[in-house]
C-alpha positions in Angstrom: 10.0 -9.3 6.5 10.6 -13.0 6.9 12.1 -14.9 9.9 15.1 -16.6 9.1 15.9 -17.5 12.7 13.6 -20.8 14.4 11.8 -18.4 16.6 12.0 -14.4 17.2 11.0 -12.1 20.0 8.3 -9.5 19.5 9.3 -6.8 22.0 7.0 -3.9 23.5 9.9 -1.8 22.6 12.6 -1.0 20.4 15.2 -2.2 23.2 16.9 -5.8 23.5 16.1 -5.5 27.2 12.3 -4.2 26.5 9.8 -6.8 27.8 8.4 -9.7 25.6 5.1 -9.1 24.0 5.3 -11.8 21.7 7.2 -14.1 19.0 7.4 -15.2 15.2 8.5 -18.8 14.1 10.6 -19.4 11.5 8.9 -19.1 7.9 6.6 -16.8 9.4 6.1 -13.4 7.0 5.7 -10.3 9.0 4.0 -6.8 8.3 6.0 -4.3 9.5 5.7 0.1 9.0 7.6 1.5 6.4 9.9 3.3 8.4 12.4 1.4 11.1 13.1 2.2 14.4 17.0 2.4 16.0 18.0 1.7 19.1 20.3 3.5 21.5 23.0 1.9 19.6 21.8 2.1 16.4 20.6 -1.1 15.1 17.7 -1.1 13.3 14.0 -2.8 14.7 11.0 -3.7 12.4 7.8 -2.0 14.2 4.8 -4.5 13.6 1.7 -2.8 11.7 -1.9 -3.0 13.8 -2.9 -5.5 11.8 -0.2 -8.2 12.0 -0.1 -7.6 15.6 -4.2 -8.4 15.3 -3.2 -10.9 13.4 -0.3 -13.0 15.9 -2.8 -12.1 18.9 -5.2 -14.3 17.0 -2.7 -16.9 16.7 -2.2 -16.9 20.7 1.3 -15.6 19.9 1.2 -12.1 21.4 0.2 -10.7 24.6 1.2 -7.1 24.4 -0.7 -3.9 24.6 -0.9 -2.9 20.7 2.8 -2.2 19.8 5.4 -4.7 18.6 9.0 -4.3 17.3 11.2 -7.4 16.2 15.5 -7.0 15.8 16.5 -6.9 12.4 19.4 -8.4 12.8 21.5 -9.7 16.4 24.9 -10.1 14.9 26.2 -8.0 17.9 23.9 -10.3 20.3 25.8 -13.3 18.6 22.6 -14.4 16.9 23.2 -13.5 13.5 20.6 -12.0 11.4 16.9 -12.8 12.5 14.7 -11.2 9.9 15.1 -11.2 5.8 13.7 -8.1 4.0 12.2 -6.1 3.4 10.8 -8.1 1.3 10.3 -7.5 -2.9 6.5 -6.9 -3.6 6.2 -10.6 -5.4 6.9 -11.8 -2.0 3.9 -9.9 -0.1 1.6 -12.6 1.0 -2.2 -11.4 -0.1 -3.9 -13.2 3.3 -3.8 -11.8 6.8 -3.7 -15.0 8.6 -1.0 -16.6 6.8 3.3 -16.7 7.3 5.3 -19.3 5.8 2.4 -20.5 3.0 0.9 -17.4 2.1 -0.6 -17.1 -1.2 1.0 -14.8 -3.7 -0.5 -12.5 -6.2 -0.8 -14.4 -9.1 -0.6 -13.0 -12.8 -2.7 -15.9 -14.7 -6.6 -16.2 -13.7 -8.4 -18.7 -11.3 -8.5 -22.2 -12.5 -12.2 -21.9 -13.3 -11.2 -19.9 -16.2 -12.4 -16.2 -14.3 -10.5 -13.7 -14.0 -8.9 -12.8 -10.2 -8.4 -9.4 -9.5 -5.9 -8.0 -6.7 -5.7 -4.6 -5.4 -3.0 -2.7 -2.9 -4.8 -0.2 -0.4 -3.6 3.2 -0.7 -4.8 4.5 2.5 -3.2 4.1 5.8 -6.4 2.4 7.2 -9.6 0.8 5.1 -12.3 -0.5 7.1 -13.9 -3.7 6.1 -18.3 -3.4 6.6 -20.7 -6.0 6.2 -22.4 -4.5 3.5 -21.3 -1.6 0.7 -22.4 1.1 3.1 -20.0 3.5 5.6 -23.2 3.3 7.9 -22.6 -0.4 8.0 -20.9 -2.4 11.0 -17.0 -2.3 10.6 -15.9 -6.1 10.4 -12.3 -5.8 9.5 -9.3 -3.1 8.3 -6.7 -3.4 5.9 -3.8 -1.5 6.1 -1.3 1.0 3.6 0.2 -1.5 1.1 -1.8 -4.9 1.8 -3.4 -6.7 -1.0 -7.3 -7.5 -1.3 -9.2 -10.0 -3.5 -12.0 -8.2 -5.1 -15.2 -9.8 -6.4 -18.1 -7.2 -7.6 -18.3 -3.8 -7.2 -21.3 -1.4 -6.6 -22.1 1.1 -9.0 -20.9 4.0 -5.9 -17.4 2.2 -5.6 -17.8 -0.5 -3.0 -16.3 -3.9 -3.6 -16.7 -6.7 -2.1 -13.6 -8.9 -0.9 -13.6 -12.5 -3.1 -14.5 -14.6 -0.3 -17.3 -13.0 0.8 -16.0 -11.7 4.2 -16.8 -8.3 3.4 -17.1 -4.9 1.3 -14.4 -1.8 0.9 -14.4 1.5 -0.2 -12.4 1.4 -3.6 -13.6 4.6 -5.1 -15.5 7.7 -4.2 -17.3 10.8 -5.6 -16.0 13.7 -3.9 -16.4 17.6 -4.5 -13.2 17.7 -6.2 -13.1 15.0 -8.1 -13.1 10.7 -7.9 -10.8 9.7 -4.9 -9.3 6.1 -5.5 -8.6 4.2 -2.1 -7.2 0.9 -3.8 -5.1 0.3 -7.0 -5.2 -2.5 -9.1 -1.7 -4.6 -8.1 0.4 -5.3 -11.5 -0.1 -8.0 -13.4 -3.6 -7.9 -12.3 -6.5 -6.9 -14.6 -8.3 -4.2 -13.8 -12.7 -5.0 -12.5 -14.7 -4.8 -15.5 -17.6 -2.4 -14.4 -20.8 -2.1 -15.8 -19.9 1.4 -16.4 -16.8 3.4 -15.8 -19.3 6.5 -14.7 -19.1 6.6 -10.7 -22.7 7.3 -9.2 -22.8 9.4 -6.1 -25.7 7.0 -4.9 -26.4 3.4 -4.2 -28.4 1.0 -5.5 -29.4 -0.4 -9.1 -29.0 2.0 -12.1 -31.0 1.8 -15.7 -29.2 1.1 -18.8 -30.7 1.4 -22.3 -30.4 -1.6 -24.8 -28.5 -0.9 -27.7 -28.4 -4.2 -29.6 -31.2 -5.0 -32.1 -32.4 -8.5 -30.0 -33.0 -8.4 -26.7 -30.1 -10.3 -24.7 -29.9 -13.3 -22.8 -30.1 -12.6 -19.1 -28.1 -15.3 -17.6 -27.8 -16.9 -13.6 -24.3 -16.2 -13.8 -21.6 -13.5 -15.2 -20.3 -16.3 -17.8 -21.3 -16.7 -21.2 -21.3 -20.5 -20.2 -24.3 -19.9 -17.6 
């Protein structure tokens, strides 16, 4: 959702009268849960996800206990509509401390000439580590539907967000089968692996050289390195 209005309430309930935990400004996007929340009299409240309430307690803008809800629209308050959405997908910011200016998913590459690849989480919660490890400390989460920056990814499906803050579970070998935790966003190329085989263990793996001449190992993944 967007606010429309120059400043909204975040309240620690679904109720007009509920006490403020917070506020929005104008501009400012807001992550909300899929499904809305009525009132006693039927108008319709956008619940805040954990992470954009994380997110405007970082800002100094909410003071609350870990719930938020925001009025859709006050027409019967006499303040018109507050909030614009939900919003279409092209509109999802891809940067958890952004509002007004967040960046959008774009569908042409970096202006280095690389590719930029964007993913949606599938999962209602992926954890963030320091390193491509589940034993590793948990730095961050993402939530169901927000979009990631990838960089590399590991041979046993960790990849590492593009600016460096981090690794996430992408894909795992499990008894039944490969389990996919994010999804490449459209318009967004898919990572080009080394090989599409997941391993069920990390670290380097072997590969056999198939070309006649032996080839170049380069400082960086460009054919301009």
């Amino acid at each position: 959702f967007e606010v429309v209005k120059s400043m909204v309430f975040v309240k620690a309930e679904a109720d007009k009268d509920a006490p403020n935990a917070g506020l929005a400004k104008h501009g400012q996007k807001l992550q909300a849960k899929g499904q809305l929340v009525a009132d006693v009299g039927g108008h319709a409240w956008a619940e805040l996800t954990p992470r954009q309430i994380a997110r405007l307690r970082r800002e100094n803008s909410y003071e609350g206990v870990g719930v938020g809800f925001v009025l859709i629209d006050g027409s019967h308050l006499g303040l018109g509509p507050l909030l614009r959405g939900p919003l279409p997908e092209d509109e999802w910011p891809t940067k958890a401390d952004d509002g007004a200016s967040a960046e959008r998913v774009p569908s042409s590459g970096a202006p280095s000439g690389r590719p930029r690849f964007f993913f949606r989480v599938l999962e209602a919660s992926a954890v963030v580590r320091a390193g491509p490890s589940d034993v590793a400390a948990a730095v961050d989460r993402r939530s169901l539907g927000d979009v990631v920056e990838l960089g590399e990814e590991t041979f046993d499906g960790w990849a590492q967000l593009a600016d460096g803050s981090g690794w996430v579970r992408r894909r795992a070998r499990q008894r039944d089968g490969d389990a996919l935790f994010l999804s490449p966003c459209v318009g967004s190329p898919p990572l080009a692996l080394a090989s599409c085989e997941l391993s069920d263990h990390p670290g380097p793996r072997r590969f056999d050289v198939v070309l006649g001449a032996a080839p170049d190992v380069r400082a960086a993944p460009s054919e301009d390195a």
